[in-house]
N, C-alpha and C positions, 0 to 999 in steps of 0.2 A: 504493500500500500504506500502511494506517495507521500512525503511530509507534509505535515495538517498544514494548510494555508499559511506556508512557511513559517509557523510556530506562534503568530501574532494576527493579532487583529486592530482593527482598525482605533475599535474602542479604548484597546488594551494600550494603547499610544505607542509601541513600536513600529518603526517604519521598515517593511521588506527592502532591500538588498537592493542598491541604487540598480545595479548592472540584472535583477530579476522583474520580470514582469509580475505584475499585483494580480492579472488575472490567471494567465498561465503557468506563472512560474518559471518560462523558458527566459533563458538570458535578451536584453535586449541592445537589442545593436549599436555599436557607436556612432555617437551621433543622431539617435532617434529622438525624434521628441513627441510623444504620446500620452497624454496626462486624460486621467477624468477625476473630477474630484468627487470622493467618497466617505460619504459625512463627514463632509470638512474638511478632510485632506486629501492634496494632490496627490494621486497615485500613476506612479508610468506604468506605459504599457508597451510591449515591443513591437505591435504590428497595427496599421490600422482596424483589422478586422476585430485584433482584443477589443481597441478603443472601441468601436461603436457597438457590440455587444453589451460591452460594460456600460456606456452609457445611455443602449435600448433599459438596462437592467434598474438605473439609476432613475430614468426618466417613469418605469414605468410603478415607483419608487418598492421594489423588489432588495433592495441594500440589507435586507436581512440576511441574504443568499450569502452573503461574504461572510457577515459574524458566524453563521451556525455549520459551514461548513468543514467538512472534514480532509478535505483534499482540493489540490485548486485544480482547475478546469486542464482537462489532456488537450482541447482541443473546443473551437466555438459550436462544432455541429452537436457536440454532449451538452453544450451548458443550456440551452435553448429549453429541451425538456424538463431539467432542472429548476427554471427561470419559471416556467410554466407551471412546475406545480407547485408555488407559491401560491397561484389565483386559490387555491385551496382554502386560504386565508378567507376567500370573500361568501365561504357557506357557512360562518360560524356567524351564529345569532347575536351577538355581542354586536357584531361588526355590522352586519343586515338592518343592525336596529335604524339606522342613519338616515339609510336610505330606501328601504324596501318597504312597500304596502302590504300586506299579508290578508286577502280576502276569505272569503268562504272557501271549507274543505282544502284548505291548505294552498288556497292558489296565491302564486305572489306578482307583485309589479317592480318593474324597478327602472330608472334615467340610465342612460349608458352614453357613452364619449367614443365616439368611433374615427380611431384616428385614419390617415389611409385612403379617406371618401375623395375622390377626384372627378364623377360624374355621376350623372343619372344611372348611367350602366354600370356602375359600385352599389348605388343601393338596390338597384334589381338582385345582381349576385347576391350579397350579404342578404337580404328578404330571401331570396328563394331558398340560400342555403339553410339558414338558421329554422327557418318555418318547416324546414324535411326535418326536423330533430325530434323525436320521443323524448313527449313531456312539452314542450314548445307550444303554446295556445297562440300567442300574437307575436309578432315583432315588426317594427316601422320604423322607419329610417327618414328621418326628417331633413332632406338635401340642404334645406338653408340652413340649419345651426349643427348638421354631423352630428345629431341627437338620435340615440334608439328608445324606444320603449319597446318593453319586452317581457311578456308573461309566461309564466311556467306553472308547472303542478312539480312541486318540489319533494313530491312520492314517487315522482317518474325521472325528475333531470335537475340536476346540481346548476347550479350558478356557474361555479367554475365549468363543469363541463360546455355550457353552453358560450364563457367566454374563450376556451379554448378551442373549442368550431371556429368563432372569429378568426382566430389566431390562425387556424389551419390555412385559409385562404388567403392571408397575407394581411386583413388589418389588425388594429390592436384597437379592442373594448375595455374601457374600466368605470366604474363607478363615476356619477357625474359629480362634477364638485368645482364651482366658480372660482375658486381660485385658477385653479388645474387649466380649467376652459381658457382663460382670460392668458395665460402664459400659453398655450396650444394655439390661439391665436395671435399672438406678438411671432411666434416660430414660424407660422404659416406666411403670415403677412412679408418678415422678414426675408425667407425664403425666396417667395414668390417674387420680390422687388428684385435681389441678388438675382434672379434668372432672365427676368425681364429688363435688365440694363445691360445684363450679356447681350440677349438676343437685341436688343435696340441698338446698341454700338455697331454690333456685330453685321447685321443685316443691313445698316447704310451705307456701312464700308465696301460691303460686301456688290451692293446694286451700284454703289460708284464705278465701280470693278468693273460690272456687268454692262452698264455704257460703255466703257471701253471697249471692250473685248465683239459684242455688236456693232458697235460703229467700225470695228476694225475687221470685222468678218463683212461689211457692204462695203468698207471702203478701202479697206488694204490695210494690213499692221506687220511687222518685222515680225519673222515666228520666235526669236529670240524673243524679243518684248510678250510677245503674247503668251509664252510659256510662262514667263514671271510672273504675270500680270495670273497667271492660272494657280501657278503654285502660293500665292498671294493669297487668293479668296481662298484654297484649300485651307491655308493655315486661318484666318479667320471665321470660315463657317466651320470650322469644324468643333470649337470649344462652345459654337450655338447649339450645333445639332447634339453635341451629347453631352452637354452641362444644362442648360436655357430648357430642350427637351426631354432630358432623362424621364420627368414624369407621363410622357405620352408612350414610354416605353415601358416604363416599367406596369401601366395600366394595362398597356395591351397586352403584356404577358399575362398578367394575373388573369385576365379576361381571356386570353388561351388555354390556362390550365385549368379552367374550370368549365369550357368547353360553351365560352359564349363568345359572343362580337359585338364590341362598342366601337363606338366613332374612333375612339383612339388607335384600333387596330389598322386600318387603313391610311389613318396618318403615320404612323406610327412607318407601314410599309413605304410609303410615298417619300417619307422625308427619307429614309435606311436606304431606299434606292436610288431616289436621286444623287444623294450624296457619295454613295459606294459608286456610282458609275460613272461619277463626276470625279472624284477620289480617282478610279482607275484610268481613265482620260487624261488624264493630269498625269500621273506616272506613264504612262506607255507613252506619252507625247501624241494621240489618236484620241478622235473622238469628239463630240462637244462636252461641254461641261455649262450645268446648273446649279451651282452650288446655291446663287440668289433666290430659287424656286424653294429650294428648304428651308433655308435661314427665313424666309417672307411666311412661308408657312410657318413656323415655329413664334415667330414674330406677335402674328394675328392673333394667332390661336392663344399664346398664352395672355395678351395685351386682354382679348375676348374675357376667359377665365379670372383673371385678378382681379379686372369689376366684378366679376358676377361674385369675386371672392369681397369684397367689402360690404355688398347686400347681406351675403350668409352670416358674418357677423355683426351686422347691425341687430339681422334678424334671431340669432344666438341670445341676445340681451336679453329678450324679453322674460325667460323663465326666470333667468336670474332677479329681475328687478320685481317678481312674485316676493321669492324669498327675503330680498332687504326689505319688506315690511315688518318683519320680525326685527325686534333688537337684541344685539349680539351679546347680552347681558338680563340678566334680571336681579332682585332684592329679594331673597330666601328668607322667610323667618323661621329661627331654627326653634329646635324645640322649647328652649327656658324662654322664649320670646326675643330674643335679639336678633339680627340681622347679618346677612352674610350673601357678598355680591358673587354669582356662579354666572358660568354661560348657560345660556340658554338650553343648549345642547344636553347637559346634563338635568336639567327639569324632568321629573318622575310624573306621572297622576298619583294624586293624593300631596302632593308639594304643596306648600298657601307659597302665596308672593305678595310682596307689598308693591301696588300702583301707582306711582305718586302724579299730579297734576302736570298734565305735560308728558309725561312718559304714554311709550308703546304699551297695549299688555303684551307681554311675554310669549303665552300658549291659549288654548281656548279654555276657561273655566268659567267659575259659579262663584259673583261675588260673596260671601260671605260676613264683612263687616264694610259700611260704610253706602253713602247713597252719592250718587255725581251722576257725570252724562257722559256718554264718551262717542267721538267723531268717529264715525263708521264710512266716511266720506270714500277714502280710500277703497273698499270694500264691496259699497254698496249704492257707491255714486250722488246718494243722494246727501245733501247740507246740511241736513237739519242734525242737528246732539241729538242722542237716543238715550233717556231715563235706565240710571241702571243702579237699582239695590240689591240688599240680601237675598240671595236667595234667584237672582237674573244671571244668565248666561252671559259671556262677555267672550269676544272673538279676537284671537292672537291677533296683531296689527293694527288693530283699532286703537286711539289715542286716549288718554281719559283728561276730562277737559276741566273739570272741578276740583275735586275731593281727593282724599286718597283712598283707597280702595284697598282690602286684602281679599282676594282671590286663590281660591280652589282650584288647579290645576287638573282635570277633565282629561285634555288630550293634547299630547305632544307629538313632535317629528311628522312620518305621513300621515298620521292619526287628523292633522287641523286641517280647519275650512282653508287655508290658506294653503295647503298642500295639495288639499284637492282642486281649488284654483288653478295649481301650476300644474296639476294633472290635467285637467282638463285643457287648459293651453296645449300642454303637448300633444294631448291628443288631439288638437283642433290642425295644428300645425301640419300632423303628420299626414295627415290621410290625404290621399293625394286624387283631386279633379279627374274628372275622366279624359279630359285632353291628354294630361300628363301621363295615362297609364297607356293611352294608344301611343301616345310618343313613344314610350319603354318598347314598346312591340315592334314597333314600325323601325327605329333604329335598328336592331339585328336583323333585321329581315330587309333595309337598305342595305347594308354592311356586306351581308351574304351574298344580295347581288353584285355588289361593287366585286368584291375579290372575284368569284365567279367568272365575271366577265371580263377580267383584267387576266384570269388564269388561263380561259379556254382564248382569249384575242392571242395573247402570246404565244400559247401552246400552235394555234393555228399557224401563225406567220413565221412559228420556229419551224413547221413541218413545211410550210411553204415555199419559204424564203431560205432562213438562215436562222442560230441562237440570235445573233445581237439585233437583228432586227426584230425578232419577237420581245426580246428583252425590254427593248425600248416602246415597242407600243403597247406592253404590260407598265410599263412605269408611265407613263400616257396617259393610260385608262386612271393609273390611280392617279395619280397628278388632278386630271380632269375632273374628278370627281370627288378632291380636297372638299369641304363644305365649305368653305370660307363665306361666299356670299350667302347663303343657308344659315351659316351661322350667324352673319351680321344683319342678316335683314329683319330681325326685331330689335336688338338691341340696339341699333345702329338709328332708328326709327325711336327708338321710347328718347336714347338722349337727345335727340333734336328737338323731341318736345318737351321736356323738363325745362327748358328755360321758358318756354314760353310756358307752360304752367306756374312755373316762379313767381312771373310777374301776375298772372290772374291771382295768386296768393295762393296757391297748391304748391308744397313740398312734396314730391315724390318718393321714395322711400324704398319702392320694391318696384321692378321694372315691368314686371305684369299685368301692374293696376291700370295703367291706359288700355290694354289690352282688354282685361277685365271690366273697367268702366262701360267701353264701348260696346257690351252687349248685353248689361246690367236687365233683368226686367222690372225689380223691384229693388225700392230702397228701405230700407230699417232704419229710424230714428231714436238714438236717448232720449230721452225728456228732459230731467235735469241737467242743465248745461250745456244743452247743447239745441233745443228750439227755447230753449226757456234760460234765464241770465245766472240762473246759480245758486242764487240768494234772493233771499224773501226780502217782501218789501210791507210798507201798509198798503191797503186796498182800498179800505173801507174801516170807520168809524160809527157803532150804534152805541148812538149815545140813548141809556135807558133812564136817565138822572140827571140834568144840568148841562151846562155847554160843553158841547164833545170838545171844542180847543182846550178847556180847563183841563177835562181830563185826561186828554193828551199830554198838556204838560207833566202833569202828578208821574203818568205811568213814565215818560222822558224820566228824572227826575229818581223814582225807583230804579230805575232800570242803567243809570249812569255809574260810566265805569265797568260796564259789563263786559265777556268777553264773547256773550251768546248771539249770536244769528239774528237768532227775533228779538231781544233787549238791544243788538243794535239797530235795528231798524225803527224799533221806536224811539230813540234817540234821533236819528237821524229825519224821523218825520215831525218831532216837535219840535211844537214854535217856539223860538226866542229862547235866553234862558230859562232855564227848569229850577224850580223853585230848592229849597234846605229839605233835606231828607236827616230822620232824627232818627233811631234805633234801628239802623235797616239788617233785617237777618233773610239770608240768604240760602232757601230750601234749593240745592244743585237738583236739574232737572225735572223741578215742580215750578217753585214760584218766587216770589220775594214778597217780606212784609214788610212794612215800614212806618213814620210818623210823616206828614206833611202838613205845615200849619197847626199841630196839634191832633189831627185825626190821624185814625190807624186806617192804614189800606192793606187792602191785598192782590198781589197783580200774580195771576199766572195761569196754567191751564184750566180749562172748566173742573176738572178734576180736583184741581189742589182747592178752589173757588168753595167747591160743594165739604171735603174735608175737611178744611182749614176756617174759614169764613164764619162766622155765625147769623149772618144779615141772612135773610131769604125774601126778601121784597127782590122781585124782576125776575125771579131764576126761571121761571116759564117763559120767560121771554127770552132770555140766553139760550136757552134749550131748543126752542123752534127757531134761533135764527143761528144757530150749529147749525140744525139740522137743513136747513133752507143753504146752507152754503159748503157742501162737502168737501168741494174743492180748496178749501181754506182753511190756514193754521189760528183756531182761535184763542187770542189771550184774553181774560175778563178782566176787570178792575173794581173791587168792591173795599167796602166798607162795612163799620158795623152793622147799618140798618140793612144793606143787598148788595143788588150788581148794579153798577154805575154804572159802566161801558163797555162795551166790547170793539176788541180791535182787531179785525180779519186781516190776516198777512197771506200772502201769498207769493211762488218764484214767476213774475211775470216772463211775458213772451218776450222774445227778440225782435224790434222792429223792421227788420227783414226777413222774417222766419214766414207769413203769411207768402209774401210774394215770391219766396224759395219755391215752396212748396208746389206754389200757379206756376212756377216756369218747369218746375222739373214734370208736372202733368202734362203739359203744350207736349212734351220732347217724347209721350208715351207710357210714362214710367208709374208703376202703381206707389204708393209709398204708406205705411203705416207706422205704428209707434210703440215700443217696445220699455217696460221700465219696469224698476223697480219701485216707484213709488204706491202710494194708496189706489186701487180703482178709479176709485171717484174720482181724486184729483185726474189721471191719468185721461178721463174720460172728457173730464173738463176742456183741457186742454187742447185735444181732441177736434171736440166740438166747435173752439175758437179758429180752430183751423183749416174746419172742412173735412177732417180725415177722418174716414169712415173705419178704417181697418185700427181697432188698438189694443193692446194688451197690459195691465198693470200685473206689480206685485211678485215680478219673475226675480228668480234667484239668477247667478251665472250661469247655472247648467241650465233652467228655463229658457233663457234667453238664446241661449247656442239648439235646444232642441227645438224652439220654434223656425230656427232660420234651418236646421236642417230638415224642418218639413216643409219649407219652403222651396228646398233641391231635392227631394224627394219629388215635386211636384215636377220638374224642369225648369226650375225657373231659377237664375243668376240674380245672386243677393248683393247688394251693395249693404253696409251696418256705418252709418256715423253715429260717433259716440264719444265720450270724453272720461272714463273713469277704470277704475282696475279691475271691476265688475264685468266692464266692457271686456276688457282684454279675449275671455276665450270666445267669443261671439264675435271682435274683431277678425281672431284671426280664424275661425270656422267660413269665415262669411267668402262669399269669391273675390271681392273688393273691400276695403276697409278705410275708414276717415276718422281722423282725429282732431279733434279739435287744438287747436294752439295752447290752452290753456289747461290743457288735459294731460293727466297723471306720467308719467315718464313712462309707465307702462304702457300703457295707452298707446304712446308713441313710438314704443319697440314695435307690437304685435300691426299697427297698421300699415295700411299700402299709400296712402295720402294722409299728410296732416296739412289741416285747412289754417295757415296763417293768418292772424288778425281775426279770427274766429268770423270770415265774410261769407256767409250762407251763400248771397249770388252767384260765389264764384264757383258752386257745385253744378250748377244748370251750363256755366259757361264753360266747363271741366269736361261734362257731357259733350258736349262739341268738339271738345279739341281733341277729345278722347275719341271718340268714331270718326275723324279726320285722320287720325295716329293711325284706329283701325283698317283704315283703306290702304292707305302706304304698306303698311305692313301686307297686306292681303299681296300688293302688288311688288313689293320685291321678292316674297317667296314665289308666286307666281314665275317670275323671270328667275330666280336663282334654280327653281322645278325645270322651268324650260332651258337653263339652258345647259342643266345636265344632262337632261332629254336630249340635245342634241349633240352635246360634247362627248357624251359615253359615245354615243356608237360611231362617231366620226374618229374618234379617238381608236377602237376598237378598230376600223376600218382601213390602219395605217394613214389615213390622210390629215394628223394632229402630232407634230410633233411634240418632244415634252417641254422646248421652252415656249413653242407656240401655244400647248395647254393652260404654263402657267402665264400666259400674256392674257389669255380667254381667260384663265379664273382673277387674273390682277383686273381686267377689266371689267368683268361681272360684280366685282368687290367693289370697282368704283362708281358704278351705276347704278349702285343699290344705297351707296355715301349719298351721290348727288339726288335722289329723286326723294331719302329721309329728310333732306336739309331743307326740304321745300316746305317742311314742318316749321322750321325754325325761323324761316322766310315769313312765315304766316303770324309767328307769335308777335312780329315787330311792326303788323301792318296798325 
């Protein structure tokens, strides 16, 4: 048996043998310099292949592997399955606790990180594969944020074994966890940039070259010079083709050995052949050479990819910004009654915690000492404080806005409404359009024909002709049939019009949503804050006793100094100064009472009014003019003899919210209204507006199940909305708006956020967006046609491959110019 990991460990502070490798143990070479650091110290390694083993090991944080082991690695093809059955770690209930949902009959759910994801045809693979596994109920692969969800029956199939299937196909699956994400994308981003400035350098040099070398094949060039000028772009494209492109290579393998075909495959051969036959042209001093066909391909393609990579994580944000509702601390009271500050993390059910004014709650529980209100805004969208005593449920995230509160702890980790929020997001995210799922199909079934026809043209013209002539009209075919224009003629189209949406006051967000817009049949409205201003106002004063200004002022006056909703807006509707207020005690959540002038008042709910109050002169009059106004938040004002006045607050409308509505009908569009507040009010509202379709009183998942019976029907949902509530109904919906002034979640999960909160600019949005739509209809149209015609002339011998790549250079550019007429339009 080898010597234990040369006698030390990491921990144990001795450092291994300068001239020994830390992972093999094998001497390493002079003059190497190969370090990973491992927990905290630099360790060498002798070979590149130790290094990035070692720090796949580190990365996937596996660094137990070094302390516990008994022998160091013979070799990196050993240490891999070793490395692997660490994942073993992630079936033990301790560990699961964190992050796993645990349902009926033992099924469980869990977030996963899927590193590896490079295209649509990655989560095809990883879906198809993971979903053939015993034990395996669900798995979806969410392309914008490399998120899976993943359900199992944990009496049939281990965690680990199911992240180790990942692993067989070539990505890497772990536990989700925002820090981890937020560092996986700084690597990505970085990555990505380091390849696309190769390939940008690389590729201008490279077609400067290319003029040359053209102008001197019509016009005459020295073959000395032109051999230079060859072995030139050789050395230049070649650090594009397989640094800039390594990832379109290493996808199409993966996508070989699992016996499918994406887009990458055909690029993949296009750019390997051009470049090898260019490559050999260049040496044998014979031939042409297209080195600029590959580099320009590699160019596109990744330039293409890198936006699409800054949308994914835009769109990665939004689970995360679920969970920073919770605060990463809370106040324990331990047993003798003192206090002791824990993470949250560690919060048990049956825990109490102290709430203090201003602070988040913690987890979900059951107040048990103390009365306040607390802002559920976040949550449930709607402004108003929500009353909460002894004995009241109280929701992890939620503010508490008065009192202090001690609280019973109920449920923790997946257990909270705030977990199942960021479930249901995921699960809104992932499930993928029926366009998207014919795209998955239709790609390997282009792919298939592309190769095919690029194998049997060659094969023909090598029986016909010659090898290198078939050769070359094999690398023709695939040339021709690069997708560049295919691939640019949506996105190439959405950014032409993002500026002009800019200026109409739409932020763009996700490149589909013009797309999506433009075939919208119905829209889904918030109510709160988003047709209606936010915050309550006065409406209406019944005065049942004396001059309603009088007792407007008094309730001002009580109610000064306040930090509530509706004690501000009576403040802000009384006139003039507000008179001395003398013993004023303040019931959180009910009322306030006070002295003015010497009388006792009481200002607050009809509730606190009929408990508290001892007067009952008017209260049948209070009571039928509640009832006479549902839609409105009533505060009374009494005395000892009754009720003096009542004052109806209400969140009024937007005064563009009416004429929104009239223009997006003109355009076809059905539109109704979806909320969480009361019925009544909901109805109300409604009613002001013409709209006849409305729904109150919906939770998050309410609100996502009526818009997916609304694509159950056929019909493309558009949802504006403004709060965290909104969030899995943003992003369930096919299009999605956010209001400006709306929660940061809000603004991850949609596709438009409306600037300056201008309703108008939704109707005008609608236009530019089925303008966008046409464009786009008609460059894929011509990018369709003019594969249609370039395969088989290509196939035909009559396409040569720099004349292919001048037909796909020009195809790319017809399809630039005819998006830009978008752009042309936003400045008329």
């Amino acid at each position: 048996m080898p010597e234990p990991a040369s006698t030390t460990t990491p921990e144990e502070g001795a450092e291994p043998a300068a001239c020994e490798c830390f992972h093999c143990g094998l001497p390493v070479p002079a003059g190497a310099d190969y370090r990973v650091t491992i927990d905290g110290a630099e360790q060498p390694m002798c070979c590149p292949g130790c290094q990035a083993v070692a720090s796949a090991i580190v990365d996937a944080g596996l660094t137990d592997y070094y302390r516990h082991r008994t022998e160091k690695a013979r070799n990196a093809g050993e240490l891999i399955p070793e490395a692997l059955a660490e994942l073993d770690l992630y079936d033990r209930e301790s560990i699961q606790r964190s992050f796993v949902a645990v349902d009926e009959d033992d099924v469980r759910e869990a977030s996963l990180i899927l590193e590896g994801i490079t295209c649509a045809a990655c989560v095809w693979l990883s879906e198809r594969h993971v979903r053939g596994l015993e034990g395996v109920l669900d798995f979806q692969v969410n392309y914008a944020t490399h998120r899976a969800r993943v359900r199992w029956d944990s009496s049939r199939i281990a965690l680990s074994d199911i992240l180790r299937a990942i692993a067989a196909i070539g990505y890497r699956a772990h536990p989700f966890d925002p820090g981890q994400q937020e560092s996986l994308y700084k690597r990505e981003r970085g990555a990505a940039l380091r390849r696309l400035a190769v390939a940008g350098l690389g590729t201008m040099q490279v077609m400067m070259l290319a003029v040359a070398l053209y102008a001197g094949h019509q016009y005459g060039i020295d073959a000395q010079m032109q051999q230079f000028l060859r072995w030139v772009s050789l050395l230049l494209a070649t650090p594009v083709v397989f640094y800039a492109g390594w990832p379109f290579f290493t996808s199409a393998w993966r996508d070989l050995k699992s016996g499918s075909a994406g887009m990458d495959v055909p690029v993949s051969l296009a750019v390997a052949s051009t470049w090898g036959a260019s490559a050999w042209a260049t040496v044998t001093g014979s031939g042409e050479v297209y080195f600029e066909s590959a580099t320009m391909f590699v160019f596109f393609l990744l330039t293409s990819r890198f936006l699409e990579m800054g949308v994914r994580h835009r769109a990665g944000q939004a689970v995360e910004a679920v969970g920073r509702l919770l605060p990463a601390t809370a106040t324990r009271i331990t047993a003798d009654g003192g206090e002791e500050t824990v993470p949250v993390s560690d919060l048990a059910p049956g825990d109490r915690v102290r709430v203090r004014p201003g602070d988040p709650v913690p987890a979900d529980g059951e107040v048990v000492n103390g009365h306040s209100a607390t802002d559920e805004s976040l949550l449930t969208g709607e402004s108003l404080p929500v009353p909460r005593g002894e004995g009241d449920e109280v929701v992890g995230g939620s503010v508490n806005r008065d009192s202090p509160l001690e609280v019973t702890v109920r449920r923790v980790g997946p257990d909270t409404v705030v977990a199942g929020i960021q479930r249901l997001l995921d699960r809104a995210q992932s499930e993928k359009p029926a366009i998207a799922r014919m795209a998955e199909r239709g790609t390997g079934v282009f792919v298939l024909g592309v190769l095919i026809l690029a194998a049997v043209a060659g094969g023909a013209w090598t029986w016909a002709v010659d090898a290198a002539t078939g050769f070359w009209v094999a690398v023709a075919v695939l040339v021709a049939s690069c997708p560049c224009a295919l691939a640019l003629a949506t996105p190439v189209a959405v950014t032409a019009s993002v500026g002009a949406l800019t200026r109409l006051g739409l932020l763009t967000t996700r490149g589909h949503a013009l797309d999506g817009l433009a075939g919208v049949h119905r829209i889904l409205f918030d109510k709160t804050g988003t047709l209606t201003r936010g915050e309550p106002s006065l409406t209406e004063t019944v005065s049942l006793r004396g001059e309603g200004d009088e007792a407007l002022a008094i309730a001002a006056a009580l109610e000064a100094g306040t930090s509530h909703p509706l004690g501000r807006a009576l403040v802000a509707a009384g006139p003039g100064t507000p008179p001395a207020v003398e013993a004023l005690t303040n019931r959180p959540g009910l009322g306030v009472t006070g002295r003015v002038d010497g009388v006792e008042y009481w200002l607050g709910s009809p509730d606190f009014i009929r408990a508290e109050c001892p007067g009952t002169a008017h209260r049948d009059a209070m009571e039928s003019t509640v009832a006479a106004h549902p839609a409105a938040t009533p505060v009374a004002l009494a005395d000892a003899e009754g009720i003096r006045a009542l004052f109806l607050l209400a969140d009024t409308l937007r005064e563009d919210a009416a004429g929104t509505i009239a223009d997006l009908r003109r355009r076809g569009l059905s539109v109704a209204i979806l909320s969480g507040d009361r019925p009544a009010t909901v109805a109300a509202v409604a009613g002001q507006l013409g709209i006849e379709e409305y729904r109150g009183g919906l939770d998050p998942a309410g609100k996502l199940a009526v818009v997916q019976e609304y694509q159950s029907r056929g019909e493309r949902v558009a949802v504006v909305g403004d709060g965290v509530n909104d969030a899995p109904v943003l992003a369930g919906a096919d299009v999605s708006v956010a209001m400006a002034r709306a929660t940061e979640l809000a603004h991850a999960s949609a596709d438009l956020i409306l600037q300056g909160d201008r309703l108008p600019a939704l109707a005008e949005a609608v236009d530019r967006a089925r303008a966008t739509h046409r464009v786009i209809r008609q460059n894929i149209a011509w990018a369709l046609g003019y594969n249609l015609v370039a395969l088989p002339v290509a196939a035909a011998g009559w396409l040569t491959p720099w004349l292919a790549a001048l037909g796909m250079s020009l195809s790319s550019l017809i399809v630039v110019t005819n998006a830009l007429r978008l752009a042309a339009r936003g400045r008329e």
